[in-house]
PDB file of N, CA, C and O in Angstrom:
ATOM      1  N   UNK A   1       0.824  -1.184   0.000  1.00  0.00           N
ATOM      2  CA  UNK A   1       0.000   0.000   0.000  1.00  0.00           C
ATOM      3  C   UNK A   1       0.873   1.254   0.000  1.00  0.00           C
ATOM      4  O   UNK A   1       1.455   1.650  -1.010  1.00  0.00           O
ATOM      5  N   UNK A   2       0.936   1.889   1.257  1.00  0.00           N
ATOM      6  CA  UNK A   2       1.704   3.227   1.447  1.00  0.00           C
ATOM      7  C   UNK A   2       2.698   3.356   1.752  1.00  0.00           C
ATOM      8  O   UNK A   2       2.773   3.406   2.980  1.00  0.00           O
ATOM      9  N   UNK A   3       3.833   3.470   1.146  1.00  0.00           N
ATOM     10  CA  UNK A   3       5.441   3.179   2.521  1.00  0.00           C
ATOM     11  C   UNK A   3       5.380   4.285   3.506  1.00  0.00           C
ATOM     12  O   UNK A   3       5.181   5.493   3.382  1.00  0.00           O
ATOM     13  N   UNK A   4       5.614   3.501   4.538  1.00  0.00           N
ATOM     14  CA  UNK A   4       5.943   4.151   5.810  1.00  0.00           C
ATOM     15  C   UNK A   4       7.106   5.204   5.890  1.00  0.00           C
ATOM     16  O   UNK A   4       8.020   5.229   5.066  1.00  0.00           O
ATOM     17  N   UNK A   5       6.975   6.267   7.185  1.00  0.00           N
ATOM     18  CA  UNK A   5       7.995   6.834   6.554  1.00  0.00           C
ATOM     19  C   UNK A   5       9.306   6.455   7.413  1.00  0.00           C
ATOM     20  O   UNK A   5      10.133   7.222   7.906  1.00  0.00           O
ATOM     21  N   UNK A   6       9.251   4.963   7.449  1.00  0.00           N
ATOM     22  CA  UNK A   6      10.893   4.715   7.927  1.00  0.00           C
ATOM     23  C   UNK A   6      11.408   4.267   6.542  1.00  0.00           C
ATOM     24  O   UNK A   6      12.412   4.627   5.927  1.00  0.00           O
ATOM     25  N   UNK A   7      10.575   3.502   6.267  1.00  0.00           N
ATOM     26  CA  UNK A   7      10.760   2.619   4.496  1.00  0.00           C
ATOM     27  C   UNK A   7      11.334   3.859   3.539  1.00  0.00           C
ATOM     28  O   UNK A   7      11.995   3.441   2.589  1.00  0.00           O
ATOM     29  N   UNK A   8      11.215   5.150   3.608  1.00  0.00           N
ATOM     30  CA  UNK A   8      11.373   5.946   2.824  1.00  0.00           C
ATOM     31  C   UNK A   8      12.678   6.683   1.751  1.00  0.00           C
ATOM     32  O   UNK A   8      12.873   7.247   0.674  1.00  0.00           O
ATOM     33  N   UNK A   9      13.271   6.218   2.877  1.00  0.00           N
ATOM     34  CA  UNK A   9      15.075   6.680   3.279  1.00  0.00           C
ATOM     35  C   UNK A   9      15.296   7.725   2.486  1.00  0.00           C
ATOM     36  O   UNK A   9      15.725   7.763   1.333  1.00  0.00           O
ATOM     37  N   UNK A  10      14.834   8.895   3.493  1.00  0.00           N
ATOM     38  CA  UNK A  10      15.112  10.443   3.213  1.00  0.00           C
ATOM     39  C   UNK A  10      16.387  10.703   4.757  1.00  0.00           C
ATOM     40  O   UNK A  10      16.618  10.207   5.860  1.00  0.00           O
ATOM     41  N   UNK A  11      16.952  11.936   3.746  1.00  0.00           N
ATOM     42  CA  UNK A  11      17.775  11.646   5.011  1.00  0.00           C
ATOM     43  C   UNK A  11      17.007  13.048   6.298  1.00  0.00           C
ATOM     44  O   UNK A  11      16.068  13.844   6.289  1.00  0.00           O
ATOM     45  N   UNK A  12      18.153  12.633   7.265  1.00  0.00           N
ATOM     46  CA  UNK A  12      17.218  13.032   8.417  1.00  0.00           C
ATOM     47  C   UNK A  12      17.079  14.954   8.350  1.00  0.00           C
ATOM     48  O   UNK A  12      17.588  15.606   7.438  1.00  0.00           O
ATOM     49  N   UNK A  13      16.328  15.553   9.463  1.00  0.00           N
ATOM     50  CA  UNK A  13      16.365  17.147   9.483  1.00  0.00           C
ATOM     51  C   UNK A  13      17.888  17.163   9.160  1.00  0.00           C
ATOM     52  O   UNK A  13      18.451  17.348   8.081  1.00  0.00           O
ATOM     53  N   UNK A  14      18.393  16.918  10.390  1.00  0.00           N
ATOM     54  CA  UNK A  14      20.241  17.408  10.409  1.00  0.00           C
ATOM     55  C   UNK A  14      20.672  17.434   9.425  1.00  0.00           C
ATOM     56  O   UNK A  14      21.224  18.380   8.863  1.00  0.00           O
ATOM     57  N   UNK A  15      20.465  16.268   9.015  1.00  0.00           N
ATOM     58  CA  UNK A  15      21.792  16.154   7.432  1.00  0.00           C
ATOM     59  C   UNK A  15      21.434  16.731   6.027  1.00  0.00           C
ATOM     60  O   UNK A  15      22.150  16.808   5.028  1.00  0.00           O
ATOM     61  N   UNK A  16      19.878  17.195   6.247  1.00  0.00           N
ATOM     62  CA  UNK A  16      19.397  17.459   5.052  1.00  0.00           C
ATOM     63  C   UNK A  16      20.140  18.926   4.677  1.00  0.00           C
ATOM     64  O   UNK A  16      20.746  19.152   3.629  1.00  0.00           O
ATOM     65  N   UNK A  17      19.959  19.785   5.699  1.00  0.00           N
ATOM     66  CA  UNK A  17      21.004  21.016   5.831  1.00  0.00           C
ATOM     67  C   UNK A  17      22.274  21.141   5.872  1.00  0.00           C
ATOM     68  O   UNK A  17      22.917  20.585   6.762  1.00  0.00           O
ATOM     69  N   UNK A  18      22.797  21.808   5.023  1.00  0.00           N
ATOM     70  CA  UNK A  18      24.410  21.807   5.559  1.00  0.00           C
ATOM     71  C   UNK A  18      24.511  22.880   6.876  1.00  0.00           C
ATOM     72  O   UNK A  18      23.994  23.991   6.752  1.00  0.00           O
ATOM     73  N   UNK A  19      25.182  22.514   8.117  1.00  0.00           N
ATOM     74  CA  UNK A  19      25.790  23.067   9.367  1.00  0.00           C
ATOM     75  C   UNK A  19      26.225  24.607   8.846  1.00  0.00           C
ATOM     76  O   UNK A  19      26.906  24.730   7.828  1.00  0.00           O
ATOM     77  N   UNK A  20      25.812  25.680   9.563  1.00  0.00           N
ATOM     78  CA  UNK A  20      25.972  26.728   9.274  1.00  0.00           C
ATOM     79  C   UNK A  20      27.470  27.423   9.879  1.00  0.00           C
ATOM     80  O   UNK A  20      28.049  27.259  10.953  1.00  0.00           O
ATOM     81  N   UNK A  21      27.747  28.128   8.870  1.00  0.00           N
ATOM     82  CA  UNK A  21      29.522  28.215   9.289  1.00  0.00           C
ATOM     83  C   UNK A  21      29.538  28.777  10.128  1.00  0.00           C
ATOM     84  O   UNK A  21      28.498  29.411  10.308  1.00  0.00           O
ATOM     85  N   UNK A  22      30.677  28.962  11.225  1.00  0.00           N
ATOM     86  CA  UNK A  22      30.837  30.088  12.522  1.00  0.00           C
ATOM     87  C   UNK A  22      31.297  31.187  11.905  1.00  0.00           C
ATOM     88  O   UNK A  22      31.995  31.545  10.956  1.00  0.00           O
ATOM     89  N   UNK A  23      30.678  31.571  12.750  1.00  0.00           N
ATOM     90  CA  UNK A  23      31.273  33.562  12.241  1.00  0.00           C
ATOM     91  C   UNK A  23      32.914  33.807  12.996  1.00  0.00           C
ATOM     92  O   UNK A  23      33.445  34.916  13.046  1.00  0.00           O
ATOM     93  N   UNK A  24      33.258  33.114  13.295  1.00  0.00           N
ATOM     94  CA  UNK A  24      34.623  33.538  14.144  1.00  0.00           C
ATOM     95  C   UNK A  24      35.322  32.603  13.795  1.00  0.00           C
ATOM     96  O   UNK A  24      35.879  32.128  14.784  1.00  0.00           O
ATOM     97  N   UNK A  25      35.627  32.001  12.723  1.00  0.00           N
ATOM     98  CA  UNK A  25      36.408  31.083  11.870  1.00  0.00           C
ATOM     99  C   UNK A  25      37.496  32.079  11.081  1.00  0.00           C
ATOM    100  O   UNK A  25      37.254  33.106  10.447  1.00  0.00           O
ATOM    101  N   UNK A  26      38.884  31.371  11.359  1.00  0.00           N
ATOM    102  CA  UNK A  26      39.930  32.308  11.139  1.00  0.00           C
ATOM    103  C   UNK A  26      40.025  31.863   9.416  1.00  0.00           C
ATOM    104  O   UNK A  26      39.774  30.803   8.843  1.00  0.00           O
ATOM    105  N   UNK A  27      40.513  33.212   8.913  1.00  0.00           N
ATOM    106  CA  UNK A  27      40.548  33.285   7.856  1.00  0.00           C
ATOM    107  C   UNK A  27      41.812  33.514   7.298  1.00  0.00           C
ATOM    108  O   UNK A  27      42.309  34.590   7.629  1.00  0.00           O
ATOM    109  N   UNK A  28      42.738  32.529   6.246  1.00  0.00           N
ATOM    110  CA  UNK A  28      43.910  33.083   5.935  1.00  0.00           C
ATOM    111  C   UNK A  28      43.753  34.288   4.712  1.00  0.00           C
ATOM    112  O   UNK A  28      42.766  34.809   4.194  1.00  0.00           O
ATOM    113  N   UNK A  29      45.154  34.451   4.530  1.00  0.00           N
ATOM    114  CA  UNK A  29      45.412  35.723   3.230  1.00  0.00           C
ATOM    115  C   UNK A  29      44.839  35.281   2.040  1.00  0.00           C
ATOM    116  O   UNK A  29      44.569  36.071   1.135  1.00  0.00           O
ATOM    117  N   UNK A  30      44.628  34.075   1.965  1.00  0.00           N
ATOM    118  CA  UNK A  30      44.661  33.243   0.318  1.00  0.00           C
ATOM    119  C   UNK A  30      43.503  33.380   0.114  1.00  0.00           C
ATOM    120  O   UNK A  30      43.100  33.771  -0.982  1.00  0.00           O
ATOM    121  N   UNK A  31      42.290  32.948   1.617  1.00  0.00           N
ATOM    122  CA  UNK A  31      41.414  32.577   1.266  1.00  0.00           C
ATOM    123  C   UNK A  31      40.387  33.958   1.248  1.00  0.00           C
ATOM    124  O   UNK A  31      39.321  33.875   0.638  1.00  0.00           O
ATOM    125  N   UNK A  32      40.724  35.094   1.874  1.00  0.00           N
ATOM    126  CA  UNK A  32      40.197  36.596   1.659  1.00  0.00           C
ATOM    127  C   UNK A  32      40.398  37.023   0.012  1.00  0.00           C
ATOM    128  O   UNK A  32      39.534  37.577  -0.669  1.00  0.00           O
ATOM    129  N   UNK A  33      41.962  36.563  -0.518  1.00  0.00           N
ATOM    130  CA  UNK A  33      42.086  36.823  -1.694  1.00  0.00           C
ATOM    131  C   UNK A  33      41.097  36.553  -2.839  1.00  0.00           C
ATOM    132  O   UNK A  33      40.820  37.223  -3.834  1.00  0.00           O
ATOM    133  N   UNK A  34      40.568  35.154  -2.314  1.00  0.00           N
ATOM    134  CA  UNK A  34      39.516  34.473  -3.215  1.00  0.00           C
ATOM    135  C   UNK A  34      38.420  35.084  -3.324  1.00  0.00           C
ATOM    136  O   UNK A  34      37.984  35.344  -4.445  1.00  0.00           O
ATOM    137  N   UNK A  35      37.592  35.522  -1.932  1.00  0.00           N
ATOM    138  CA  UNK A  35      36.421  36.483  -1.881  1.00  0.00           C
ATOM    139  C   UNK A  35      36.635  37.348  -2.871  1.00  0.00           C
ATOM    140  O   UNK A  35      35.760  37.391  -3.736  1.00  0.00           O
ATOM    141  N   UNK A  36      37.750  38.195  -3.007  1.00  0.00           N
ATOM    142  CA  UNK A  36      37.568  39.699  -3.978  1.00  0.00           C
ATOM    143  C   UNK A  36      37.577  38.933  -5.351  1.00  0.00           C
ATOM    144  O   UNK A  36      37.570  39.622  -6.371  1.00  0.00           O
ATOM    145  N   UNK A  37      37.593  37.478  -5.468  1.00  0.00           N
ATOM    146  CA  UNK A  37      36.906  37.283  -7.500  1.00  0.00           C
ATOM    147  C   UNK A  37      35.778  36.838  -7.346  1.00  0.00           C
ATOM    148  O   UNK A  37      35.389  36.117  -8.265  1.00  0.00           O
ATOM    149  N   UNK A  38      34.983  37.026  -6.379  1.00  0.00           N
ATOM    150  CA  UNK A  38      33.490  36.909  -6.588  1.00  0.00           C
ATOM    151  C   UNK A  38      32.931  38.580  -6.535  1.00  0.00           C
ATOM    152  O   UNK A  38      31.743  38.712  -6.827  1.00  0.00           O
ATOM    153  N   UNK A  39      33.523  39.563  -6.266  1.00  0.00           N
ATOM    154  CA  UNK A  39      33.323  41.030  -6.478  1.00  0.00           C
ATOM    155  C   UNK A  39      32.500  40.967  -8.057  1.00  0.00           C
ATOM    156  O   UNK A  39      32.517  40.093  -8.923  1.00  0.00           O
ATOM    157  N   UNK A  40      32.090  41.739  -8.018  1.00  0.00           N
ATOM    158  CA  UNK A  40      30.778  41.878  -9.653  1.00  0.00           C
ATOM    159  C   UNK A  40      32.274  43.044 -10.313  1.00  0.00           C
ATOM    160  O   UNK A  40      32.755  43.937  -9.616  1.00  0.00           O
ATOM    161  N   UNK A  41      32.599  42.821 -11.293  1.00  0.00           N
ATOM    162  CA  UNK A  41      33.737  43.834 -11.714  1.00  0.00           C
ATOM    163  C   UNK A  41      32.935  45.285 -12.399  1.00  0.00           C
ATOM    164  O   UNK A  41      33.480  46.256 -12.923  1.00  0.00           O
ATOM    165  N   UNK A  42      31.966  45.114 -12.254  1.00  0.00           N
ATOM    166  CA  UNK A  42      31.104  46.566 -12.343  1.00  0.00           C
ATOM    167  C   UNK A  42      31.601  47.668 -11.115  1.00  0.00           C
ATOM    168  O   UNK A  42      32.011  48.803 -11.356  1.00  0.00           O
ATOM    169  N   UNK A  43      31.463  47.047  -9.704  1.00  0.00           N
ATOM    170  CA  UNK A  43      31.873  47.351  -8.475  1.00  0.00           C
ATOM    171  C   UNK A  43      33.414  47.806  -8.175  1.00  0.00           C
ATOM    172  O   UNK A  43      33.791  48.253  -7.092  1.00  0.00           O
ATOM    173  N   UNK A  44      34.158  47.631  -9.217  1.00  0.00           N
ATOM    174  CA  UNK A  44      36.123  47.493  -9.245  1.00  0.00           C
ATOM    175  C   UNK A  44      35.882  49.375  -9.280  1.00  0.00           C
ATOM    176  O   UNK A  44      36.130  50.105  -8.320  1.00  0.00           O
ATOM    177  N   UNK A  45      35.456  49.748 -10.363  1.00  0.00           N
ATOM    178  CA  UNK A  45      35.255  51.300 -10.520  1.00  0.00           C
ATOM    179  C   UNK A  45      35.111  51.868  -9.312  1.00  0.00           C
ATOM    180  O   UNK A  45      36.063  52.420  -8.760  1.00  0.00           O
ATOM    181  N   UNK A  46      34.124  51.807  -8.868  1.00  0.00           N
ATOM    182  CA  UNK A  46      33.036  52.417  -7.821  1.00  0.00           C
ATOM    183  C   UNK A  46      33.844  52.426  -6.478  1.00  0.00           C
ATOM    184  O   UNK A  46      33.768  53.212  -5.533  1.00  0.00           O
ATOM    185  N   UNK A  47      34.582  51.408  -6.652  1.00  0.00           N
ATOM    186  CA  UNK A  47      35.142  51.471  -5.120  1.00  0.00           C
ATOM    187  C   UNK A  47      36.527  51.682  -5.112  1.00  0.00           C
ATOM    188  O   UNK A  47      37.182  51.864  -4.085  1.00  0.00           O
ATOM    189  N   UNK A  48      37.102  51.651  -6.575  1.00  0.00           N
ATOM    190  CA  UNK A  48      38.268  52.986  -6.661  1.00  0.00           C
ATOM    191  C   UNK A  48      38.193  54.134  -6.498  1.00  0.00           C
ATOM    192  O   UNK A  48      39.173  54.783  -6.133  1.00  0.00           O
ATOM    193  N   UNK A  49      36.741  54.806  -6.779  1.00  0.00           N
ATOM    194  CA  UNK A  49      36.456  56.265  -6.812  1.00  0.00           C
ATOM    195  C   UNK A  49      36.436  56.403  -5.521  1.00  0.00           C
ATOM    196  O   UNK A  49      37.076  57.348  -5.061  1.00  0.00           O
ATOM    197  N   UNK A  50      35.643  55.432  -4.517  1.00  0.00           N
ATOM    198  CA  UNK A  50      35.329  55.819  -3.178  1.00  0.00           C
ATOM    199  C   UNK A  50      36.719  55.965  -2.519  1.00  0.00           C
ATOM    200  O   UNK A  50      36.917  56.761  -1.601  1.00  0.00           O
ATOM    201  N   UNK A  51      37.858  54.999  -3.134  1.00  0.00           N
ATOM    202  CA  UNK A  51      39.071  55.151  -1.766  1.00  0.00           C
ATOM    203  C   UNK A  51      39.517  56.212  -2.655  1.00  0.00           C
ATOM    204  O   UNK A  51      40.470  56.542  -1.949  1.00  0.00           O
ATOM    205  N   UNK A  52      39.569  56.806  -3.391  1.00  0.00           N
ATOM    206  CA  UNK A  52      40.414  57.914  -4.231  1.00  0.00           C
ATOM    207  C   UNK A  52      39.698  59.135  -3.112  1.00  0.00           C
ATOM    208  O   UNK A  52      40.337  59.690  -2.218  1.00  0.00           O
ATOM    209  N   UNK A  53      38.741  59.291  -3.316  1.00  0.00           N
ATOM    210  CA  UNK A  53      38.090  60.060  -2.439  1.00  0.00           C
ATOM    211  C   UNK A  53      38.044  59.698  -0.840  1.00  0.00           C
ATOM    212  O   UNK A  53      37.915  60.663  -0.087  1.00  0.00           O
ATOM    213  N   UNK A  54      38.120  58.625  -0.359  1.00  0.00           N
ATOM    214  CA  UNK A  54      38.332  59.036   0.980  1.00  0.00           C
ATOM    215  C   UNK A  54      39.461  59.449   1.447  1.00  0.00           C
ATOM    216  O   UNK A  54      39.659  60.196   2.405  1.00  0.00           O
ATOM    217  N   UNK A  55      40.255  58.913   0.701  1.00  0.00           N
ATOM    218  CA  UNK A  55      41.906  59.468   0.773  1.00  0.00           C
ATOM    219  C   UNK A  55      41.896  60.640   1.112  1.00  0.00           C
ATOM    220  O   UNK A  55      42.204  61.116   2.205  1.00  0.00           O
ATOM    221  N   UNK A  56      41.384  61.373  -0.222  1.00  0.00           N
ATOM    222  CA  UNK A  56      41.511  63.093  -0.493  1.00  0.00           C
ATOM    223  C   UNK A  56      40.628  63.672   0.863  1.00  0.00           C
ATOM    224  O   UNK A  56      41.255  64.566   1.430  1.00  0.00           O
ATOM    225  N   UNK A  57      39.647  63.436   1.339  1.00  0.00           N
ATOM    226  CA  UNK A  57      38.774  63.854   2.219  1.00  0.00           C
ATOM    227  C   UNK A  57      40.338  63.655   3.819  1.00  0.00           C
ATOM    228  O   UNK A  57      40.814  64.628   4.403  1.00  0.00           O
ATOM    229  N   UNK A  58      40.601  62.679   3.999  1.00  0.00           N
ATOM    230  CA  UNK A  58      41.489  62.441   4.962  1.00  0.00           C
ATOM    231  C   UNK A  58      42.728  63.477   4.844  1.00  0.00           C
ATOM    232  O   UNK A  58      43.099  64.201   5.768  1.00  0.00           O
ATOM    233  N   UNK A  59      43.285  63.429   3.600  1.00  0.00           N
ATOM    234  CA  UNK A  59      44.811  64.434   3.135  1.00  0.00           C
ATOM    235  C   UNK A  59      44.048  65.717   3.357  1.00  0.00           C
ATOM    236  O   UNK A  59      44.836  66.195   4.173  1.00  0.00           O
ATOM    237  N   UNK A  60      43.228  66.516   3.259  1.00  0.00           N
ATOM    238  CA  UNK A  60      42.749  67.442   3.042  1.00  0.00           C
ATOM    239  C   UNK A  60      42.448  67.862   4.347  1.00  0.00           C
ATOM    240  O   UNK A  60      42.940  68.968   4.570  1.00  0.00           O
ATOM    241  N   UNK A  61      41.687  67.289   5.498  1.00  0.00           N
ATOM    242  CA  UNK A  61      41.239  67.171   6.860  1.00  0.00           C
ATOM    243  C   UNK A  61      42.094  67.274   7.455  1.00  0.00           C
ATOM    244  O   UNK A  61      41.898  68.182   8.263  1.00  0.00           O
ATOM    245  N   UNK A  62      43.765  66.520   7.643  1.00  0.00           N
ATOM    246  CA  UNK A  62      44.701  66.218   8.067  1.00  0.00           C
ATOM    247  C   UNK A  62      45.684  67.770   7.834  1.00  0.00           C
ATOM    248  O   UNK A  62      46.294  68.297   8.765  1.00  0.00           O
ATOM    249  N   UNK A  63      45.665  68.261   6.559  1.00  0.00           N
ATOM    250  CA  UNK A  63      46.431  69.301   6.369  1.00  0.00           C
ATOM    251  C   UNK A  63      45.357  70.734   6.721  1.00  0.00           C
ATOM    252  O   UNK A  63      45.993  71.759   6.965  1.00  0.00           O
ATOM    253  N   UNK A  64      44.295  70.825   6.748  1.00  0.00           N
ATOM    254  CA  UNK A  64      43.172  71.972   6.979  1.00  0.00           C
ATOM    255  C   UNK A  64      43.779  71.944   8.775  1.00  0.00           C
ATOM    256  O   UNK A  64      44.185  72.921   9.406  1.00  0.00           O
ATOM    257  N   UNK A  65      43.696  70.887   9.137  1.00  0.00           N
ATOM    258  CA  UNK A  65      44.105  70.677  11.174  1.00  0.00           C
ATOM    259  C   UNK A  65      45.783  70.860  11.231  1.00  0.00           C
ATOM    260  O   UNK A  65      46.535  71.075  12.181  1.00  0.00           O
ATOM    261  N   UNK A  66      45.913  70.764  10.480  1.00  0.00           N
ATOM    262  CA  UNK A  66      47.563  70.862  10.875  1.00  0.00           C
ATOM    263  C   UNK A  66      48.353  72.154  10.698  1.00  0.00           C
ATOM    264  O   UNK A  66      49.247  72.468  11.484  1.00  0.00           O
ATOM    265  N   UNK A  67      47.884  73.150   9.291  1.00  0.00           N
ATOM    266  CA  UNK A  67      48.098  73.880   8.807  1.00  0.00           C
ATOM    267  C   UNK A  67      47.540  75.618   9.092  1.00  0.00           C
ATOM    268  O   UNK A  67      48.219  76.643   9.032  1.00  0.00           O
ATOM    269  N   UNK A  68      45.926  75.441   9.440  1.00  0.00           N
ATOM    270  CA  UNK A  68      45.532  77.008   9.743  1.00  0.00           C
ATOM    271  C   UNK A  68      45.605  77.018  11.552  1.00  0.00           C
ATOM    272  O   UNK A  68      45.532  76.286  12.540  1.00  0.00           O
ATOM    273  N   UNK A  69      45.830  78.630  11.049  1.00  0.00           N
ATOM    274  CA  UNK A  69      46.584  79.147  11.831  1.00  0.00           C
ATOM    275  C   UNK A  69      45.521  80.204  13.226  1.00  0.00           C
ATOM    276  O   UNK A  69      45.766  80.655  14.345  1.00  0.00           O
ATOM    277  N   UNK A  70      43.895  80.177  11.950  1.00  0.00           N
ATOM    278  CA  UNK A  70      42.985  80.543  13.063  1.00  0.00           C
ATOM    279  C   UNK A  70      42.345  79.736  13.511  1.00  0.00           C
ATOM    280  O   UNK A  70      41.149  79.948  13.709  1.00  0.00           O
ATOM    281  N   UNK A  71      42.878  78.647  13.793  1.00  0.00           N
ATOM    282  CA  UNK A  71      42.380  77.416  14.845  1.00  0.00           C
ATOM    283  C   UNK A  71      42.393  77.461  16.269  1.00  0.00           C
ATOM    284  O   UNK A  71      43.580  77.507  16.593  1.00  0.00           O
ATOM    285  N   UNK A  72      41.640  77.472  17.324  1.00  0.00           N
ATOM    286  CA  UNK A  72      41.559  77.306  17.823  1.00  0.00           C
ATOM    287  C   UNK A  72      41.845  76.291  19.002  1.00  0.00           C
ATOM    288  O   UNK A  72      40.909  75.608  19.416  1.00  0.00           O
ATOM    289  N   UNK A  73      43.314  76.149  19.649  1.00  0.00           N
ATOM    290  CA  UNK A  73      43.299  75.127  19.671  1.00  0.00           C
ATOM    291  C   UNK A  73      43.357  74.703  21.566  1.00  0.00           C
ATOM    292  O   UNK A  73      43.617  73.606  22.060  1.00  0.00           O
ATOM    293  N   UNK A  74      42.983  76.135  22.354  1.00  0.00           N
ATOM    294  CA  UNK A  74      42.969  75.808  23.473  1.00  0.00           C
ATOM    295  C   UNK A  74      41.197  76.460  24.296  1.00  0.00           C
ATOM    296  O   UNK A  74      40.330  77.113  23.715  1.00  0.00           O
ATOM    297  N   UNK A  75      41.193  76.166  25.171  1.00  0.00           N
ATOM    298  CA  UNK A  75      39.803  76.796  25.955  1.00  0.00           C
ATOM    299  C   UNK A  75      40.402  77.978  26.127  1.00  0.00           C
ATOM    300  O   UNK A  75      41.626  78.099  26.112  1.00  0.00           O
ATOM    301  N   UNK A  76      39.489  79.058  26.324  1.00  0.00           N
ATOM    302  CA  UNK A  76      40.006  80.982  27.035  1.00  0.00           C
ATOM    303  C   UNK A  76      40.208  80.302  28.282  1.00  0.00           C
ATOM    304  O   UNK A  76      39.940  79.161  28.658  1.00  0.00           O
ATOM    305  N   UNK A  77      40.770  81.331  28.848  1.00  0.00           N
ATOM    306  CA  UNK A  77      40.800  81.215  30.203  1.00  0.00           C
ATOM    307  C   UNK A  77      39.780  82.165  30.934  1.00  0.00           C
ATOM    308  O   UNK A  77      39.515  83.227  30.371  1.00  0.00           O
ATOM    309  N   UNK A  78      39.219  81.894  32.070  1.00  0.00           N
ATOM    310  CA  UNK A  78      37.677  82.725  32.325  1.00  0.00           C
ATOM    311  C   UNK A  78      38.664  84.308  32.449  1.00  0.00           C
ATOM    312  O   UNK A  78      38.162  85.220  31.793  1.00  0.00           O
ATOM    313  N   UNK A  79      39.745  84.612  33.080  1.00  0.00           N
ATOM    314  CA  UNK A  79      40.502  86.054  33.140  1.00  0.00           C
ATOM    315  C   UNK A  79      39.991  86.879  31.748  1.00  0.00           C
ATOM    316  O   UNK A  79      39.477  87.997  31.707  1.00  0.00           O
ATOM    317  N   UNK A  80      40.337  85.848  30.479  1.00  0.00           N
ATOM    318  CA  UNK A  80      40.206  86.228  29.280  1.00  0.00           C
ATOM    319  C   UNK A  80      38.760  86.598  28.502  1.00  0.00           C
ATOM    320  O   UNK A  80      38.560  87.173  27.432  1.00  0.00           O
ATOM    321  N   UNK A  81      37.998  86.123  29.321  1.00  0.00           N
ATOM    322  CA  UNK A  81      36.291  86.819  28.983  1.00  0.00           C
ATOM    323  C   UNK A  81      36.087  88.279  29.161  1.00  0.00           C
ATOM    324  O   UNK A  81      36.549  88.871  30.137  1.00  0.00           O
ATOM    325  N   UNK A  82      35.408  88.860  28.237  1.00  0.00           N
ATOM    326  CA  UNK A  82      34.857  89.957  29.036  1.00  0.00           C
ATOM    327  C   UNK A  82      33.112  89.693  29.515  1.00  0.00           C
ATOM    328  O   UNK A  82      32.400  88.763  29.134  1.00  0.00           O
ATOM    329  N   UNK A  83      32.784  90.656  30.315  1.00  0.00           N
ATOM    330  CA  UNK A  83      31.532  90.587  30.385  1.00  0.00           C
ATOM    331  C   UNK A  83      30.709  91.656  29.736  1.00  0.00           C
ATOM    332  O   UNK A  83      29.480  91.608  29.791  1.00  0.00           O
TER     333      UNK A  83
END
């Protein structure tokens, strides 16, 4: 008539899934290397422009703080208030 479902031989919940990876699994150089050829090479552009530009945003920030001269770079002292 109906097979039972031991007769069936499916395999069980567990095995039907593959075990989900740990998130805190060490990763070598080789195998990070591999991730960046699954990158969409549409994306290669886009994220040259972005570090070209964060660069410049950083060089620019870095020399604007380092360089002017009407910076501010201590508290007044209350003597130094007027009222």
């Amino acid at each position: 008539m109906f097979p039972t479902r031991v007769l069936r031989m499916q395999a069980s919940r567990p095995f039907a899934f593959p075990a989900p990876k740990e998130n805190h699994s060490a990763h070598t150089i080789s195998q990070r290397l591999r991730t960046l050829k699954r990158v969409p090479p549409e994306l290669i552009p886009l994220g040259l422009v972005l570090g070209v530009a964060v660069g410049a945003a950083i060089y620019s920030s870095t020399r604007k703080l380092m360089t002017d001269k009407t910076l501010r770079l201590y508290r007044n002292s209350p003597e130094d208030r007027e009222h």
